[in-house]
C-alpha positions as CSV (number, residue, x, y, z in Angstrom):
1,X,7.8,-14.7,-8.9
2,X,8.9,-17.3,-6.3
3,X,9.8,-21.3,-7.6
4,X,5.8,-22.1,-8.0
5,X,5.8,-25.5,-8.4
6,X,7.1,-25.6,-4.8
7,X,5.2,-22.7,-3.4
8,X,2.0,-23.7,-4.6
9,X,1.3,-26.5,-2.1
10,X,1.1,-23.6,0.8
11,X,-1.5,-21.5,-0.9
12,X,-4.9,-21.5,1.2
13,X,-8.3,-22.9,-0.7
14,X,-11.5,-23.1,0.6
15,X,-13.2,-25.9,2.0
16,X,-14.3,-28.4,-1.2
17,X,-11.5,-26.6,-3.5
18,X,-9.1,-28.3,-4.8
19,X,-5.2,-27.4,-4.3
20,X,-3.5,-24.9,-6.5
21,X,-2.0,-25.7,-9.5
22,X,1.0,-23.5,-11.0
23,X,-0.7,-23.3,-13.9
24,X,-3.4,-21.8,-12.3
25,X,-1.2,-19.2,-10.4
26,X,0.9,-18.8,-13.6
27,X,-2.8,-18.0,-15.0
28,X,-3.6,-15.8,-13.0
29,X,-0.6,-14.0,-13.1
30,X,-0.9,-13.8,-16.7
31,X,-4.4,-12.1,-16.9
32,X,-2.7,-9.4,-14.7
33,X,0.1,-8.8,-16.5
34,X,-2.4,-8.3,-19.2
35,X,-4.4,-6.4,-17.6
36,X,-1.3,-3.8,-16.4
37,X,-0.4,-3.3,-20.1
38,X,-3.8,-2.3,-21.1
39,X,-4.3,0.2,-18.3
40,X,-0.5,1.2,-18.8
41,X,-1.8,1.9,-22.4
42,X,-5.2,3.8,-21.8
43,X,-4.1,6.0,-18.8
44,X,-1.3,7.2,-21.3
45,X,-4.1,8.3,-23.8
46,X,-6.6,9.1,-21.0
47,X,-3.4,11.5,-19.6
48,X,-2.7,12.9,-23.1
49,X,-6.5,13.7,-23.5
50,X,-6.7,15.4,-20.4
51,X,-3.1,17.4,-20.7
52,X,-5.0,18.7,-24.4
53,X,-8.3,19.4,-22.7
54,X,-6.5,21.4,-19.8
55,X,-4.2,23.2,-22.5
56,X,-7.2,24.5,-24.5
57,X,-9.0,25.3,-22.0
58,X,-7.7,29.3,-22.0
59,X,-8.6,29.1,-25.4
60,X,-12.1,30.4,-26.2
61,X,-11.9,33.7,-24.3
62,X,-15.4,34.5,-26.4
63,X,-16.8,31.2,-25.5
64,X,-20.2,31.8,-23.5
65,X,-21.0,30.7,-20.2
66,X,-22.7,27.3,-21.3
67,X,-19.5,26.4,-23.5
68,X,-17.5,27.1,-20.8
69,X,-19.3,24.7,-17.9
70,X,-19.3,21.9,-20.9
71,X,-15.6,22.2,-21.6
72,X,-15.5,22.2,-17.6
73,X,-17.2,18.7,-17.3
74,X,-15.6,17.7,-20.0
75,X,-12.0,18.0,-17.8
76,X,-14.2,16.7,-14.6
77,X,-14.5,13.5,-16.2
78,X,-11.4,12.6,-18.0
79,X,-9.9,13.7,-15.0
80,X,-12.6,11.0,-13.2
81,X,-11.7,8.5,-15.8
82,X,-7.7,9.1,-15.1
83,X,-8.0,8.8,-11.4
84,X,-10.0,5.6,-11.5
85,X,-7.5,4.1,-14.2
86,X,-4.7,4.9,-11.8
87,X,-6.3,2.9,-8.4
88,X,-7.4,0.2,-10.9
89,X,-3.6,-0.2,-12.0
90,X,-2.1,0.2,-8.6
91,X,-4.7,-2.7,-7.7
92,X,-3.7,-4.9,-10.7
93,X,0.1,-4.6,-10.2
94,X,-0.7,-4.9,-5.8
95,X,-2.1,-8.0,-7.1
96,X,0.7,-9.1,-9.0
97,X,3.3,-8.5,-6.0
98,X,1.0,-11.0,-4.1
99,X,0.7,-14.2,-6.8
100,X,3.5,-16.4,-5.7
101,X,4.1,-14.8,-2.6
102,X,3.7,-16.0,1.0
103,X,0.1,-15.0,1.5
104,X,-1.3,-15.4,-1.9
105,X,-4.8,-16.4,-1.7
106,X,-5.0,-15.5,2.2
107,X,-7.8,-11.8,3.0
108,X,-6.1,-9.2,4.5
109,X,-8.4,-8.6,7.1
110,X,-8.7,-11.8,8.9
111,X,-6.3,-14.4,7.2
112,X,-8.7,-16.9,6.1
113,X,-8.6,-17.9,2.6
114,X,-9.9,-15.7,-0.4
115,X,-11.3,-18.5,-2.1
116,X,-9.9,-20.0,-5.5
117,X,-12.7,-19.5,-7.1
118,X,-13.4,-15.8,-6.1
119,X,-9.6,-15.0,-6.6
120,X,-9.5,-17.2,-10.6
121,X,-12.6,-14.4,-11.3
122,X,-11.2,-11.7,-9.5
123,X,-7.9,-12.0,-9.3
124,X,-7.5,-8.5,-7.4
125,X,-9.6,-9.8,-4.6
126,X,-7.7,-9.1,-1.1
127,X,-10.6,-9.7,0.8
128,X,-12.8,-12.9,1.5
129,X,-16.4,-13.0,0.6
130,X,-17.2,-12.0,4.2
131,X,-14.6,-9.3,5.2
132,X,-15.6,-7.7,1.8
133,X,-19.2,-7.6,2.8
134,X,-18.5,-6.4,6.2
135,X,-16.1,-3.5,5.0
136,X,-19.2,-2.6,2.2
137,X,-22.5,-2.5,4.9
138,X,-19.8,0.4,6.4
């Protein structure tokens, strides 16, 4: 992460917000980091789970037809939970790549800023309150 102390003073806020604080970013930051190690943690169980579901699953050749579709949903939704562990991660650690950086706080879509407030209770927001309810009504 960039010096903060100096970088802070270029990060956008909304109108009646108060400047950044590195403390703030540094809080933010933290939460993330956080946040990555826990979902480093459960998508190695959720992976291990899944790699013993999908191991066992030639076991059973007796199994009947309604064992068989449960074991099946079973795999459908750790696979479900796996996936959705994965793009919350990459969104966590896309996240962390952007605290410090030039265009911290600033929406992807039209380079206004996030908000401090939106981004301290969401801190993978990449979007502003508007562009986020423009690119959901699609």
């Amino acid at each position: 992460m960039p010096d903060l102390a100096a970088a802070v003073g270029g990060f956008p806020v909304r109108d009646g917000e108060d400047p950044w604080t590195a403390a703030e970013v540094e809080e933010i930051a933290a939460g993330l980091i956080t946040e990555i190690g826990r979902l480093r943690a459960e998508l190695a169980a959720a992976d291990a789970e899944l790699s013993d579901l999908l191991r066992n699953s030639g076991d059973g050749a007796g199994d009947d037809q309604a064992d068989s579709g449960s074991s099946a949903l079973e795999r459908e939704q750790e696979l479900t939970l796996v996936n959705n562990t994965r793009d919350l991660l990459e969104q966590n650690l896309h996240a962390l790549r952007r605290v410090g950086a030039e265009g911290f706080g600033r929406c992807e879509s039209c380079a206004e800023a996030i908000g401090k407030a939106r981004l301290q209770a969401f801190p993978r927001a990449t979007l502003c309150v508007t562009c986020k309810a423009r690119q959901e009504r699609r």
